[in-house]
N, C-alpha and C positions, 0 to 999 in steps of 0.2 A: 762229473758229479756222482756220490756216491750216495743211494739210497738203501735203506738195509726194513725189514720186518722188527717190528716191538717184540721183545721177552726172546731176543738172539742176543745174548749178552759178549760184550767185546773182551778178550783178555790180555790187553796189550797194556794192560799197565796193575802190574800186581803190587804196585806200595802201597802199602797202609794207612800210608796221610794224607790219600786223596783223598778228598769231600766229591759225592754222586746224588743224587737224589731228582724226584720230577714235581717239577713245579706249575700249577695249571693257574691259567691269566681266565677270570670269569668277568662279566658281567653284564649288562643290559647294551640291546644292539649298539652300534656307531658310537661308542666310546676311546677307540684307539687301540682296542689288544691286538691287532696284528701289525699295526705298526709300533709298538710297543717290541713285541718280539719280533720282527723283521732287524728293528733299532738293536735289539740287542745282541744277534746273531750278525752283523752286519755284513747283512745281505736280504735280500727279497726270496722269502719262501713262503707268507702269506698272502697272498690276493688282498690287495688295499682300493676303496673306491668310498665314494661318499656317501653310499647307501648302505641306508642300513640292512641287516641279517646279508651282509657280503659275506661271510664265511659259513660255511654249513657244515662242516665235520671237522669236527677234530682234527688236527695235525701237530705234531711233536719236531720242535727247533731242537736240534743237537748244540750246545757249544762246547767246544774241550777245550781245557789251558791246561799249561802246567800242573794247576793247582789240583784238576779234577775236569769235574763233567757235572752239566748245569742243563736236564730234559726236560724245556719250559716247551708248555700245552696250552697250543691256540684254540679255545673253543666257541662256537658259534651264539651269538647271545641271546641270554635267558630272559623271554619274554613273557609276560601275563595271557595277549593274547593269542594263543596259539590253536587257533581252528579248527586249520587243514592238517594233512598226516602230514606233510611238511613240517611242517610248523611244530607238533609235536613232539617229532624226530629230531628237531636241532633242542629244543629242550631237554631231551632225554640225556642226550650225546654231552649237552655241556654239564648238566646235574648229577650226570655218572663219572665224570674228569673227578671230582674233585674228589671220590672215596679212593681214588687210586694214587694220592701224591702226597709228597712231603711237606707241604707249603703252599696256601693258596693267595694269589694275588688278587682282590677285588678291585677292579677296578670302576672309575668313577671321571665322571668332568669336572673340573672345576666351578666351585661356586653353582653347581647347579646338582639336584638331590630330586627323584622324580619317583611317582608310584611305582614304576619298576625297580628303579635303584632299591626302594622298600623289599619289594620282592625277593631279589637277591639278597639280600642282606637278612632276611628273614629265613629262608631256605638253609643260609649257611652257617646260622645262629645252632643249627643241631650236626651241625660236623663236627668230629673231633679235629681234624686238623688246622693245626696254625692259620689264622686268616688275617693277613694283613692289609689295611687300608691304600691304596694307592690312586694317589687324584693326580690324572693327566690334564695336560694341558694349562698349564698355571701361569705358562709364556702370556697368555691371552687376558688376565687377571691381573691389572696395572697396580692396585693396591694390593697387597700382599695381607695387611692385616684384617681384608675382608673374609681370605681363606680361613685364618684363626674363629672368627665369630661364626661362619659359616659351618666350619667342624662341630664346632661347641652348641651352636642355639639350632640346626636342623639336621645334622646325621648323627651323633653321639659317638665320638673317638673313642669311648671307653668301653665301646665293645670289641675293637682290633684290637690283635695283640701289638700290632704297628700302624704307625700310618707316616705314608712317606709321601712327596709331592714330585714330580718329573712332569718334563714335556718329551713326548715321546717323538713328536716331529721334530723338534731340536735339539734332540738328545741330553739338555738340561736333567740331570739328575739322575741320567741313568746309568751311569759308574756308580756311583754310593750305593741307588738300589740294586746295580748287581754285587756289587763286595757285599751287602746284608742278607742278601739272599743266600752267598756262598758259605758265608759261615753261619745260617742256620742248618744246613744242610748236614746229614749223619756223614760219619768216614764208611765210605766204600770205592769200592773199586769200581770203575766205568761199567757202565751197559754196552757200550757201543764205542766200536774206535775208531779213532783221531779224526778220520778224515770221512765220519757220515753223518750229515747234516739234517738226516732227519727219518721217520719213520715208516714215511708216506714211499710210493713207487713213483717212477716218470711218469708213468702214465695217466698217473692220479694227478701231478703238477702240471705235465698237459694240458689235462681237460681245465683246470683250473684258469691260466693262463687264456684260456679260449675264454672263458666263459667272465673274465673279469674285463675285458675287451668289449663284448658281449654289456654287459648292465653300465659299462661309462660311456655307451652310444646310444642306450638304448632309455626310454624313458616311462614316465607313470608307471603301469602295472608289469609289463614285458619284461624286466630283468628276475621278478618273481614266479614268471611261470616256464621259465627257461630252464633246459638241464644241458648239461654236456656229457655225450658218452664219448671213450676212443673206440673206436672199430680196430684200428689199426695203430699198428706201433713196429716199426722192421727197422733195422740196420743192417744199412749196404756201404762197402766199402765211399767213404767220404762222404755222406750222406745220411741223415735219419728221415723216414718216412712215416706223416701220421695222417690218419684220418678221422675225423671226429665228425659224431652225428651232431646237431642241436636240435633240442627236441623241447617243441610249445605243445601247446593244449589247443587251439584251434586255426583254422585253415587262414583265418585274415590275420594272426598273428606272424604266421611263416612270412606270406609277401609282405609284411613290415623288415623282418630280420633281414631277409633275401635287401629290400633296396629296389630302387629304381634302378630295371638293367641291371640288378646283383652290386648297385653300388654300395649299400651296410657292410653285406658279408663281406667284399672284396677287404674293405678298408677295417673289419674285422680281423679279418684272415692276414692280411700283410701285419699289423701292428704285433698279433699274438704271434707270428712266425719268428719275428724279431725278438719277443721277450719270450721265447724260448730257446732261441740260440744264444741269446746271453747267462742263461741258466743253467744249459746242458755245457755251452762251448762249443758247439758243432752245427754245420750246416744242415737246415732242415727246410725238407719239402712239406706242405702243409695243407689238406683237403679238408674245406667243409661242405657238408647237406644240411639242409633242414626239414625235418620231420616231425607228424605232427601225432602225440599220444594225448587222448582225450581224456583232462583230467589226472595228469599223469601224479601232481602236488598234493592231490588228496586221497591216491592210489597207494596199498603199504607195497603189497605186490609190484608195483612202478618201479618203487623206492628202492626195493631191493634189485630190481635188477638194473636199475640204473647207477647203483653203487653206493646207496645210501643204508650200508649194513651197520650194526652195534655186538 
């Protein structure tokens, strides 16, 4: 697996009539943009779980075709209430994606329009960039022409410049919206070549990997005050070596992650070792600790050295 640095541009295809451009997936938590873009990269390079604010930084899906190159940006969702420096920080991070790109994707649920959905939608009323409407989940929406009145009498279509319908978990409709995407896109030449999938390092997919294992075992508050650092990351002949800290905010949180007799972390640590050999393609040895920083979520200082830069 190849992972490369943003603004290294690739030049392995100097035609003229390829279409380039980056496209950012926005909207309010647990709506689907990462399995939206996982769906259409086809492959797992978002962390997916049922909770909401699962994704907290930015990251950039690479796809190349023939045609071109399609830099769709998964970002963490835009929420009203945002507290803690946490919280703050994944709003910044998704509300600065969208001056940076060609095309913005709004995304939404089906048949359901909420004070956040408001929010976003307001926010991106003073972008210059293209915003187009996009309702996932519609698989789940047995009348279709409820979608229609749904559009019409509580979000107002005629403020997108599009609006398009897909299920991102059944991949329903998301060919058409990648061919619409593709030819609004300017002609340029690639950013990035053929064969890098994304922006992010291994080690940032590691800790991810960890830490999504982490919040689909873990419950109520605990997946929110969790971080993952890597300490370590080696390669030795046949083998990849990591070791990742998890770090909570207080000492009764740790003996929950740990488990009775280390059973969490163990059955942590086996599942994430597994979805990262399938991601890298190689055999990996896999250590976790748990450590505990006090208050680390509403710390900016925490944040940054925990890997929460902008």
């Amino acid at each position: 697996m190849k992972t490369v640095d943003r603004d290294q541009p690739g030049n392995s295809h100097p035609e003229e009539h390829l279409r380039c451009g980056y496209v950012a997936i926005v909207g309010r938590p647990n709506v689907g943009k990462s399995t939206l873009m996982n769906r259409i990269l086809g492959h797992k390079l978002s962390i997916v779980t049922a909770k909401p604010q699962t994704t907290r930084q930015r990251i950039a899906g690479i796809k190349s075709t023939p045609r071109g190159q399609v830099v769709y940006v998964d970002t963490p969702g835009i929420h009203q209430a945002a507290r803690r420096a946490l919280n703050r920080y994944m709003n910044r991070i998704a509300q600065a994606a969208v001056y940076d790109v060609d095309l913005i994707l709004f995304l939404i649920e089906a048949d359901s329009w909420t004070r956040q959905d408001e929010f976003v939608a307001q926010a991106l009323a003073s972008v210059d960039t293209p915003v187009w409407l996009v309702i996932n989940k519609v698989d789940l929406v047995a009348d279709k022409s409820r979608l229609l009145r749904f559009l019409d009498e509580r979000v107002g279509r005629e403020r997108f410049a599009e609006v398009l319908m897909v299920a991102a978990r059944t991949g329903d409709g998301v060919a058409d919206l990648e061919d619409r995407v593709f030819e609004a896109l300017p002609f340029a030449r690639p950013y990035y070549d053929e064969d890098e999938i994304t922006d992010r390092s291994e080690r940032f997919l590691a800790g991810e990997l960890v830490r999504e294992q982490l919040m689909q075992r873990l419950h109520q508050e605990l997946p929110y005050v969790m971080t993952v650092e890597i300490e370590e990351f080696r390669r030795e002949p046949g083998l990849l070596s990591i070791g990742a800290i998890v770090w909570v905010e207080r000492p009764g949180q740790k003996q929950i992650v740990i488990g009775k007799g280390g059973s969490v972390l163990k059955q942590v640590g086996t599942a994430a070792r597994r979805e990262i050999e399938d991601l890298f393609g190689e055999k990996v040895f896999l250590r976790l600790w748990v450590k505990v920083s006090r208050d680390w979520s509403d710390d900016e200082r925490a944040l940054r050295q925990f890997g929460y830069e902008e």
